[in-house]
C-alpha positions in Angstrom: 96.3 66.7 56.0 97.3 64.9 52.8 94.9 64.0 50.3 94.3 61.8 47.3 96.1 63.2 44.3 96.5 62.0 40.6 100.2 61.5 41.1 98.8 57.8 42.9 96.2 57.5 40.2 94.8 53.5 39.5 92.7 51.8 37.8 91.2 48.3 38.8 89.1 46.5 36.7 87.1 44.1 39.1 84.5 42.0 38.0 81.4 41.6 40.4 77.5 40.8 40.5 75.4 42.4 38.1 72.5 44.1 40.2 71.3 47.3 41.1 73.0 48.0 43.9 76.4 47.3 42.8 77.9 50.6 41.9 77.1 51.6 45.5 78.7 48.8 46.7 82.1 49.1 44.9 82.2 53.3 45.5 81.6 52.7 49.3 84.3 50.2 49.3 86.6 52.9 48.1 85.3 56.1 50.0 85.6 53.4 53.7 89.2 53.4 52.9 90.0 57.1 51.9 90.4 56.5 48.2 88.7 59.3 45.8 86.8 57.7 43.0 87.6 59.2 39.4 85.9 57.2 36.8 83.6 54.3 37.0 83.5 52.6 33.4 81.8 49.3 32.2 83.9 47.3 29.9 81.8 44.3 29.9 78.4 43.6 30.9 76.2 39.8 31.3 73.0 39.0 33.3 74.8 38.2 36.0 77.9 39.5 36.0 79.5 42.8 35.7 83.4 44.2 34.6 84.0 47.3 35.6 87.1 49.9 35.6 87.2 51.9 38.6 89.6 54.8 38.5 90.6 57.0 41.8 93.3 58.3 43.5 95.3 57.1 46.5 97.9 58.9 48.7 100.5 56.5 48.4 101.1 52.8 46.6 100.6 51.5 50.1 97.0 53.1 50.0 96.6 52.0 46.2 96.9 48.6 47.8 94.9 49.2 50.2 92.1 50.1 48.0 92.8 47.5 45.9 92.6 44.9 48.9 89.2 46.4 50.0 88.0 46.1 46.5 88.9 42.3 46.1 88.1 41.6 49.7 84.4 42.7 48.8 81.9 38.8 48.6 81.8 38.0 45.0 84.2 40.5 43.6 87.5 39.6 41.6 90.1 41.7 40.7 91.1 41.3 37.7 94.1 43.6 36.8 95.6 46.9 38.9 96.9 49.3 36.3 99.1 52.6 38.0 97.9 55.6 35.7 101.6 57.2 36.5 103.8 54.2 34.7 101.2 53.8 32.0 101.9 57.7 31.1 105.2 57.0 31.1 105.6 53.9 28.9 107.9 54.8 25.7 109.3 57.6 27.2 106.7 61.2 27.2 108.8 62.5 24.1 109.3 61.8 20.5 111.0 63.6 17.5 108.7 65.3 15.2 109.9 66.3 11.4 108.8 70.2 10.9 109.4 70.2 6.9 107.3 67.4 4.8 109.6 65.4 2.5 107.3 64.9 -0.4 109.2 64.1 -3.5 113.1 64.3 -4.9 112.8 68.4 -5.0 111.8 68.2 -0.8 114.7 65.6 -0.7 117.2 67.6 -2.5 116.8 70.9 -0.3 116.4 69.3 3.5 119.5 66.8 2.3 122.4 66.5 -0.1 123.2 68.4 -2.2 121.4 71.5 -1.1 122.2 71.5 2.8 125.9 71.5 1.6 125.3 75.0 1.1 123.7 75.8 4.7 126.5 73.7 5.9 129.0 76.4 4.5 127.0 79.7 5.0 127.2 78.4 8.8 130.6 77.7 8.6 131.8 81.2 6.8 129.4 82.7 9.7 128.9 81.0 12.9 126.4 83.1 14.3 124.0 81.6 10.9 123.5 78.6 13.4 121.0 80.7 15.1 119.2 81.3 12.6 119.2 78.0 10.2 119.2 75.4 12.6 117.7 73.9 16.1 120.0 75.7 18.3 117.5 78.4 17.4 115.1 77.0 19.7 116.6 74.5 21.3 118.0 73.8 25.3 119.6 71.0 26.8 118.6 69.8 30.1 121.5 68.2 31.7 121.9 66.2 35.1 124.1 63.4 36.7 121.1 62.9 38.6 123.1 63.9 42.2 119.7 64.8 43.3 116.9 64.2 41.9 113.9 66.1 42.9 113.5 65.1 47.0 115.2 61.6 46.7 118.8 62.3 46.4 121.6 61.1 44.2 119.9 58.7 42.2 122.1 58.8 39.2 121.4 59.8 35.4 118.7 56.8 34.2 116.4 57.7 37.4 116.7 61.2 36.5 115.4 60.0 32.7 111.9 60.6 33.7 112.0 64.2 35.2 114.1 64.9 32.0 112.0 63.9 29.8 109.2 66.0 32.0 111.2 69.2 32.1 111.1 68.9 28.2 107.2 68.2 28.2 107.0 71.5 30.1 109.5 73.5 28.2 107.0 72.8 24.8 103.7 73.1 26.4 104.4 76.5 28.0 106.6 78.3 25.8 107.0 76.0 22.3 110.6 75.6 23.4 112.1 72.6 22.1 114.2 71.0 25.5 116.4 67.5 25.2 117.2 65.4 27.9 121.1 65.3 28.5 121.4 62.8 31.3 125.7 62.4 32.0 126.7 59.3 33.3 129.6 61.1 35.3 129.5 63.1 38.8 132.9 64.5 38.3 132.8 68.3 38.3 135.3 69.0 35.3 133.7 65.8 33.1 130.4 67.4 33.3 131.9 70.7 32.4 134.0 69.5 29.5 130.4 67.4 28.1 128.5 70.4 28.1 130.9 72.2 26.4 131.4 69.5 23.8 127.2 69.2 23.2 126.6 73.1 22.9 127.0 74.0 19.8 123.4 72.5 19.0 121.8 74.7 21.6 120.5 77.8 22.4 120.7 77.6 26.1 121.3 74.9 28.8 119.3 74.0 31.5 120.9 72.7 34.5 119.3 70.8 36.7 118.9 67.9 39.9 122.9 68.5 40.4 123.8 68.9 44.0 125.3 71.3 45.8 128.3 72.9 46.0 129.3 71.2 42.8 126.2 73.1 40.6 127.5 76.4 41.8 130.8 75.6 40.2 129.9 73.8 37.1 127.4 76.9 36.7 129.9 79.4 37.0 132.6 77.8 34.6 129.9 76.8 31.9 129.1 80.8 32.2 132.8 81.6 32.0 133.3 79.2 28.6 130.0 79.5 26.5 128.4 81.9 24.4 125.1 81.0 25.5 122.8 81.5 28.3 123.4 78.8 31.3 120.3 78.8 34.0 120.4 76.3 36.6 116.8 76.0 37.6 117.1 74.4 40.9 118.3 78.1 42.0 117.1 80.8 39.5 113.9 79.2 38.7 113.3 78.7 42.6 114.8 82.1 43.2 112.3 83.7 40.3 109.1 82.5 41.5 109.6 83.1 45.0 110.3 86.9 44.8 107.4 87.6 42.3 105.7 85.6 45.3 106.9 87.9 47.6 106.6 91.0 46.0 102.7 90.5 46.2 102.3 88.8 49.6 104.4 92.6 50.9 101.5 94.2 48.5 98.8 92.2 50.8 100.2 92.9 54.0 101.0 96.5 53.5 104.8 96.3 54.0 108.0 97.2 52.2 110.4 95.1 51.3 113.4 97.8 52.9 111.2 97.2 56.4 111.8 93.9 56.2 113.3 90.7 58.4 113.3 87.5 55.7 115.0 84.4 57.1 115.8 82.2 54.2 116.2 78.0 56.1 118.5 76.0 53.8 121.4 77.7 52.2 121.7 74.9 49.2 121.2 75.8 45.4 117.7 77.3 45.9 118.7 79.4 49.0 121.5 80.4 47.7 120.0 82.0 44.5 116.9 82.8 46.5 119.6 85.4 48.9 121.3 86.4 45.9 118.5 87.6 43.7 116.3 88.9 47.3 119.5 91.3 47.5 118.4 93.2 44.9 115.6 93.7 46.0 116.6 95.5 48.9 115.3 93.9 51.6 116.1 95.7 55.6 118.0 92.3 56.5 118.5 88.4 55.1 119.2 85.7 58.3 120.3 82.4 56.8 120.1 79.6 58.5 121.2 75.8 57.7 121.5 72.6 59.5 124.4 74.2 62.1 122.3 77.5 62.6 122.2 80.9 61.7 125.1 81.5 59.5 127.0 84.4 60.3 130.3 85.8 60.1 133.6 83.8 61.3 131.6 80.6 61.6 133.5 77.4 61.3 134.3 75.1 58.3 132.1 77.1 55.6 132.6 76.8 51.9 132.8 79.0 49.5 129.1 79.1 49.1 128.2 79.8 52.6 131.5 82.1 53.4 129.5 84.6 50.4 126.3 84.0 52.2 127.6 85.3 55.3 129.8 88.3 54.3 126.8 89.2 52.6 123.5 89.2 55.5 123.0 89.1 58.7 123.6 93.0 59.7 123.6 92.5 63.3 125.8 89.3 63.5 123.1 87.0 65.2 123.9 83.7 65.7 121.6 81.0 67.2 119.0 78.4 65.7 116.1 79.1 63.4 113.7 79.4 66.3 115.8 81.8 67.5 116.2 83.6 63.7 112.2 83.4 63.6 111.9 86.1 66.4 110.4 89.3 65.1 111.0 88.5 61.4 108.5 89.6 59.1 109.4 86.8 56.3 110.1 83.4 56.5 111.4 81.3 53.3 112.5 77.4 53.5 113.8 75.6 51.2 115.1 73.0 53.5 113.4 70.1 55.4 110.2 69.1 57.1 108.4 70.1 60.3 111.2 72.2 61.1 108.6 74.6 63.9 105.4 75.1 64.6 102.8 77.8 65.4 104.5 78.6 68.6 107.1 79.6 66.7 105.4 82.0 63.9 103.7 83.8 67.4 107.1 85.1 67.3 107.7 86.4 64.1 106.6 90.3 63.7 103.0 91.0 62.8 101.3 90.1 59.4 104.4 87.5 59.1 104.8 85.5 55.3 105.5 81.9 55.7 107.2 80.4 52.6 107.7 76.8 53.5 108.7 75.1 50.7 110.3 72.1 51.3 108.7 69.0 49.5 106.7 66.9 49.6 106.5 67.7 53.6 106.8 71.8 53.9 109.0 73.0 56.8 105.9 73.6 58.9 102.2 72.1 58.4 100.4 75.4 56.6 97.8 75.2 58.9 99.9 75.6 61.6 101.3 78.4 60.1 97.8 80.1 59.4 97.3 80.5 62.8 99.5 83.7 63.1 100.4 84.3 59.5 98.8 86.6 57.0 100.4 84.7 54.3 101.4 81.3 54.1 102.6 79.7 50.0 104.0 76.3 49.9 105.6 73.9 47.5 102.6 71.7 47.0 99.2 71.2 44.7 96.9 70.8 47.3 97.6 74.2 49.0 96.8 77.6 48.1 99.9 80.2 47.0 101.9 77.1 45.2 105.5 78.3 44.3 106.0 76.4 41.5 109.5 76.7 38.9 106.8 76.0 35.6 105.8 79.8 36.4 109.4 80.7 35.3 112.0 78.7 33.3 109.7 78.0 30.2 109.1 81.9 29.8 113.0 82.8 30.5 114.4 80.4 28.1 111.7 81.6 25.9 112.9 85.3 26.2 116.7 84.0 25.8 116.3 82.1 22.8 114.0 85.1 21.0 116.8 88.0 22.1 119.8 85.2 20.7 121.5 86.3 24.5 124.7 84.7 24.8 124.2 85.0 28.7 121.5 85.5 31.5 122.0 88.1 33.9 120.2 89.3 37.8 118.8 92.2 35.5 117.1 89.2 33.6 115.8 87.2 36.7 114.4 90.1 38.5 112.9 90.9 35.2 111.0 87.2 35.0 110.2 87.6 38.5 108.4 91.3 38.2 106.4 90.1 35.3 105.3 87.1 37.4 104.2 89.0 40.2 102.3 91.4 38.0 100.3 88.8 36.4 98.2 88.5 39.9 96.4 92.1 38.9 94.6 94.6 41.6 91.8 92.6 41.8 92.5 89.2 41.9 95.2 89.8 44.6 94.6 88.8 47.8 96.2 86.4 50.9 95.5 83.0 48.9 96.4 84.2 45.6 99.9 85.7 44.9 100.9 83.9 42.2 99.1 83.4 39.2 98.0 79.4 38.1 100.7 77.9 36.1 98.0 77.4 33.2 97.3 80.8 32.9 98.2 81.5 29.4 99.7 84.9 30.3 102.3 83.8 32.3 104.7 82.9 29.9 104.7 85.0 27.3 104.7 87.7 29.8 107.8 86.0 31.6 109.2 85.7 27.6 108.9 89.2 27.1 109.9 90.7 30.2 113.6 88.4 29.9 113.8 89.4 26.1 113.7 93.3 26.8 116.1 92.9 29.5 118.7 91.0 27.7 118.3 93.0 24.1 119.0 96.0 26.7 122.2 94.4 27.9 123.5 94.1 23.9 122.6 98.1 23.9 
């Protein structure tokens, strides 16, 4: 079951009674109708009455209103003012523009500005590749969208998609002290997104596609590889398809089985399931089953694109065709990136012995995990509140961070299977066990580890 998370955070300043009893009262209020109770701060006190901000967390805004009703329903108590903890974070914008260099006097002036950039301005043009080197693009990505679908909630379009943005770029400094911009197109058309990335890249060191729907992101992904000079990672697929074979690489080290031995039926064949099947391959795995909305995919299936016509020329060894339930049958790996409460436990009974449930679909996983831990060794979701969370901060901050330190004018499989080895052996000997096959995305060692792992593998490439 669901519960209270910080995503619903409020705050409700009530004012009520002054007396002994009246902390108990308001808490109790809360805890009756499933809220979890954060902070309880007094902001103004009398002899007989009390203001107080109560802080907790709700499952929903329905629930926040609930909570809210049950607190103002209470005799004696107002409720004053409802603040959501979520928009407040957000007001502004979560990003600003920071100055590295102090401009203290005419001198400072003189070298950051006119006259003395003139020269910078033509070192860089004598020698193109100085731009590395004397300016942002040295550390700097774009994150671009048109917002065709945004996280779980679909084609919202490029000013919804602001926010995650604006996160992704929060992320990109925290983790790896990569500087990442928000590039949010107001277009949907496959060759006007091309031709506005290509126009923007000279200030960056790497783009970072991301929210674009499928099949267009495999397209504008390819060409944008094709026509730039540097690296292009869309992180709907790699970063999904990073952090879900380090995953798997230790949930086979906790079940005792090799990935040659093994059955894995990847359930949505969109960005992520593509890139997920794509970089799997090299792993060597004994056999990949796709399955989509229409079933196993296999080959000489109707009305397949050119996404999905690669998919099946390239798994399904013995040709089965059929539904998932019907994929799930003696399969040692299960990976969904698809849609909610797809099966049940019934279901994993079927699957081979010490099965791996991925279920990654979000915020509703393809099958509740506690279903699945009735007959699987393994189970990793999507989500917070669960244990084994697949989660893309493990990767793209570290790869863009290996990138931009090598100067790679492109991103190879050699590079993601590099990212996700060095995730995977973060989790070490000891620590490694059924609820714990990937490491926290706070541990420090992540990145740098990720950073590193990318960098060695690119400078190799230039070799």
């Amino acid at each position: 079951m669901p519960v209270p998370g910080p995503g619903y955070a409020i705050t409700v300043r009530v004012e009520a009674p002054a007396s002994a009893t009246v902390a108990g009262y308001l808490t109790s209020a809360i805890g009756h109708v499933g809220g979890v109770l954060t902070a309880f701060d007094v902001v103004e006190s009398t002899p007989d009455r009390i203001v107080v901000d109560i802080t907790c967390n709700a499952l929903s805004t329905d629930h926040a209103t609930h909570i809210t009703d049950a607190l103002g329903g209470l005799p004696g108590v107002t409720v004053r003012k409802v603040s959501d903890r979520t928009f407040l974070l957000h007001l502004g914008g979560k990003l600003e523009i920071a100055s590295k260099i102090a401009l203290r006097n005419r001198d400072d002036l003189s070298r950051a500005y006119t006259p003395g950039v003139a020269r910078v301005c033509e070192a860089i043009a004598a020698n193109p590749e100085d731009a590395r080197r004397l300016t942002i693009k040295r550390n700097t990505v774009a994150v671009v969208t048109d917002g065709s679908a945004v996280l779980g909630l679909g084609n919202l379009g490029p000013m919804a998609a602001l926010p995650v943005m604006e996160g992704k770029a929060v992320l990109f400094k925290k983790f790896a002290d990569v500087d990442a911009w928000p590039v949010c197109l107001d277009t949907q058309d496959t060759d006007e997104i091309i031709r506005a990335v290509e126009l923007i890249a000279p200030v960056y060191g790497g783009i970072n596609l991301e929210d674009i729907a499928a099949p267009r992101c495999f397209e504008i992904e390819a060409k944008l590889r094709e026509k730039l000079d540097i690296p292009v990672f869309h992180d709907d697929q790699h970063g999904t398809a990073i952090v879900v074979v380090g995953a798997l690489r230790n949930a086979l080290r906790v079940v005792s089985k090799k990935m040659k031995d093994c059955k894995v039926v990847v359930c949505g064949v969109g960005a992520a399931g593509s890139a997920i099947i794509r970089l799997l391959q090299a792993e060597g795995p004994g056999d990949i089953v796709a399955v989509d909305i229409n079933g196993i995919v296999h080959a000489g299936r109707e009305n397949m694109d050119a996404n999905l016509e690669w998919v099946a020329a390239n798994t399904n060894k013995a040709g089965q065709v059929g539904s998932l339930h019907e994929a799930l049958v003696d399969a040692d790996v299960f990976i969904g990136v698809s849609a909610p409460n797809l099966f049940g436990a019934k279901q994993v009974a079927t699957m081979a012995e010490k099965a791996i449930v991925f279920a990654l679909a979000n915020p509703d996983p393809e099958i509740d995990p506690l279903e699945a831990q009735q007959y699987a060794a393994v189970v990793a979701t999507g989500r917070s509140d669960y244990p084994n969370q697949i989660n893309n901060v493990l990767a793209f901050p570290g790869v863009f961070r290996g990138l931009l330190d090598a100067q790679a004018t492109g991103i190879t499989d050699k590079m993601l299977s590099a990212a996700a080895a060095a995730i995977a052996d973060t989790v070490d000997g000891e620590r490694l066990n059924a609820s714990f096959i990937v490491p926290s995305v706070f541990d420090s060692r992540v990145a740098p580890a990720v950073a590193e792992a990318v960098k060695q593998a690119a400078l190799a490439d230039k070799a």
